[in-house]
C-alpha positions, 0 to 999 in steps of 0.5 A: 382422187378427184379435183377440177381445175382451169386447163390454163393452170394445169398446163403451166403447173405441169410445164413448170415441173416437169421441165426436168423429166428425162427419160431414166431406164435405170428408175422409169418413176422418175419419167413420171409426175407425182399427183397429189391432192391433200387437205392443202390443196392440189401438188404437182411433183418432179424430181430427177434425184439431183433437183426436185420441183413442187408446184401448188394447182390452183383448183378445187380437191373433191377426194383426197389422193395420189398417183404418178403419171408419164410426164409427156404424155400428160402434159401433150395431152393437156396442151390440146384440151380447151381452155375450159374446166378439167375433171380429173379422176384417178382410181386403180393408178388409172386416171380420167381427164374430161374436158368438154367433149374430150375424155381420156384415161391415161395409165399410171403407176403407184407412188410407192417408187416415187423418190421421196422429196428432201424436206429442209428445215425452214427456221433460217433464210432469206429474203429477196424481190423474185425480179432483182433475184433474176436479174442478178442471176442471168448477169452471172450465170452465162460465166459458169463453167461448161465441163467437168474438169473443176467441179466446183466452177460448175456452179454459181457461188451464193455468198451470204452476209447480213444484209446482201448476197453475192453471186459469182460465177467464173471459168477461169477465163472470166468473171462476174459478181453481182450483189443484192439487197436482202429484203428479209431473213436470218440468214448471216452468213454462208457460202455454197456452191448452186449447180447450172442446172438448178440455176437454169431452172430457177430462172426458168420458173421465174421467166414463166411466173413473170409472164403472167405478173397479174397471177403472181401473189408474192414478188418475193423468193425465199431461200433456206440451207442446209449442209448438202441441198438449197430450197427456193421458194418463188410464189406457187413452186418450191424448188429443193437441189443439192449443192455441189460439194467442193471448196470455191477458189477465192476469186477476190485474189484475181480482182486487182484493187489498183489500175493504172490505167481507167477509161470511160467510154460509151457502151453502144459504140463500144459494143458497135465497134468490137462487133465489127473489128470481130470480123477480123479476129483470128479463128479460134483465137477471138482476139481484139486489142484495145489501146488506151490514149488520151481522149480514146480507145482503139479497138484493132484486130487482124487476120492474115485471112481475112485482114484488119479493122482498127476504130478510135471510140472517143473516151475519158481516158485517165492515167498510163497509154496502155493495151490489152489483147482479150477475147471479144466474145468473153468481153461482148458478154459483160457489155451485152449484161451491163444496162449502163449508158456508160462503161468503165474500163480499168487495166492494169497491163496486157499480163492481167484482167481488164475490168468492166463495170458501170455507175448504173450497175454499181453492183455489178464487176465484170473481170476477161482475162488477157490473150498473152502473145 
């Protein structure tokens, strides 16, 4: 095997797959990236059997070939070479780097081991802009569910209909939905549940294409199912995982459709004044009050260690005087996610979920649950 390209592109071609490389002493392969050059151009290949990562390098095939190379090795060597042309040779599962006056050889090992890479048939899917698919993403993502306890909350739920997909993520403590338009695609309907990892990674991937726009060929993501795995398709990198197995809680029952009481309040002096009453919560518990009257919302806690805050924020208030007691920490993450000037609050009383949401992001319903004395 023998291909040349720029540094520059196999240093971001390799920090794209091999991000999930973790040192496995049951299967060593898996340390390993699968290097491969065909007809089709140059393939860089990871996998650690729950996600699998291809990225198409940029450069030119001289002879056709593959092998498997420790991950870290590579990529730190790599990370050191000019930013000049790389020669790379492969004969024998030993491959030569040359550029300018560096020259290495670094040992490999056969493909044979390497895990074979799930292949999805890709009649169906859909279609979204690759930075709306982003945004949609990290403003559900930080709800997922961080243990083991329920599986099936573990992940984000991908809900598709015919023309949107609706994203969810909750740990019994919180909520969001965001929704999306599909720019493309066959895909009617379906639900699945997409592991944090693979979301992480996914978002990772995008972050690392974005920063480099002018490079990016297609703005736009592809995603096609299949009974237990998903594929992404963003620009050079198809990203396969499977999905989790388990049935999500249908989390509209937990939405209310009727509020007694609404208000409208300014998204900077909210968050500003539920930093500072903050100081005040008591340990562990992370509480806040917010007492809804006419014309303003109070944001009060105490601590018999530490002491008091109470701020009145100026705010349209419509229907009943009433409050709830949540956690600041859970509200904080659904102000710091909406980009509106204008938040909107709806409750229905302290024994059931405040909602969050906004006319800028009209796609977007944040739900905290309660602290109940």
């Amino acid at each position: 095997m023998k291909f040349i390209c720029l540094q520059e592109n196999l240093k971001k071609g390799l920090a794209v797959v091999s991000h999930i490389n973790n040192k496995n002493i049951n299967l060593p392969i898996l340390n390993n990236i699968l290097i491969r050059a065909n007809d089709s151009g140059i393939e860089l290949i990871s996998t650690n059997l729950e996600i699998g990562i291809t990225h198409q390098l940029r450069g030119k095939v001289e002879e056709l070939g593959e092998t498997t190379i420790d991950a870290k090795i590579i990529s730190d060597y790599v990370n050191l070479l000019p930013s000049e042309k790389v020669e790379f040779k492969e004969s024998d599962n030993e491959s030569s780097l040359k550029c300018e006056n560096y020259k290495t050889k670094i040992k490999g090992e056969s493909t044979k081991e390497f895990p074979l890479i799930p292949v999805i048939d890709r009649e169906h899917y859909s279609e979204f802009n690759i930075f709306d698919f982003r945004k949609a993403l990290n403003s559900v993502a930080f709800a997922v569910a961080n243990n083991d306890n329920r599986l099936e909350l573990s992940g984000v739920l991908f809900e598709f209909s015919e023309n949107y997909l609706t994203m969810v993520a909750t740990d019994s403590y919180r909520l969001a939905e965001r929704r999306i338009s599909l720019k493309g695609g066959n895909i009617n309907s379906g639900r699945v549940i997409v592991p944090a990892r693979t979301v992480q990674e996914i978002l990772r991937i995008i972050s690392g294409l974005s920063a480099d726009a002018q490079s990016i060929e297609s703005d736009l993501v592809k995603i096609y199912l299949s009974d237990n795995q998903i594929l992404f398709t963003l620009d050079s990198v198809e990203l396969i995982s499977r999905l989790i197995n388990g049935q999500y809680p249908d989390y509209k029952q937990i939405i209310p459709d009727k509020y007694k009481t609404e208000a409208n309040v300014k998204r900077q002096e909210l968050l500003r004044a539920i930093k500072a009453s903050s100081i005040f919560s008591k340990t562990g518990i992370y509480d806040i009050s917010l007492v809804f009257k006419k014309g303003l919302i109070n944001v009060y806690s105490s601590s018999g260690q530490s002491g008091e805050s109470s701020i009145d924020l100026s705010a349209d208030v419509s229907g009943e005087d009433n409050d709830i007691t949540v956690n600041y920490r859970y509200l904080l993450d659904g102000l710091n996610i909406n980009e509106g000037e204008f938040i909107t609050l709806r409750v229905i009383n302290n024994n059931t979920p405040c909602a969050l949401s906004s006319q800028e992001e009209s796609d977007y319903l944040y739900i905290v649950m309660p602290i109940r004395n």
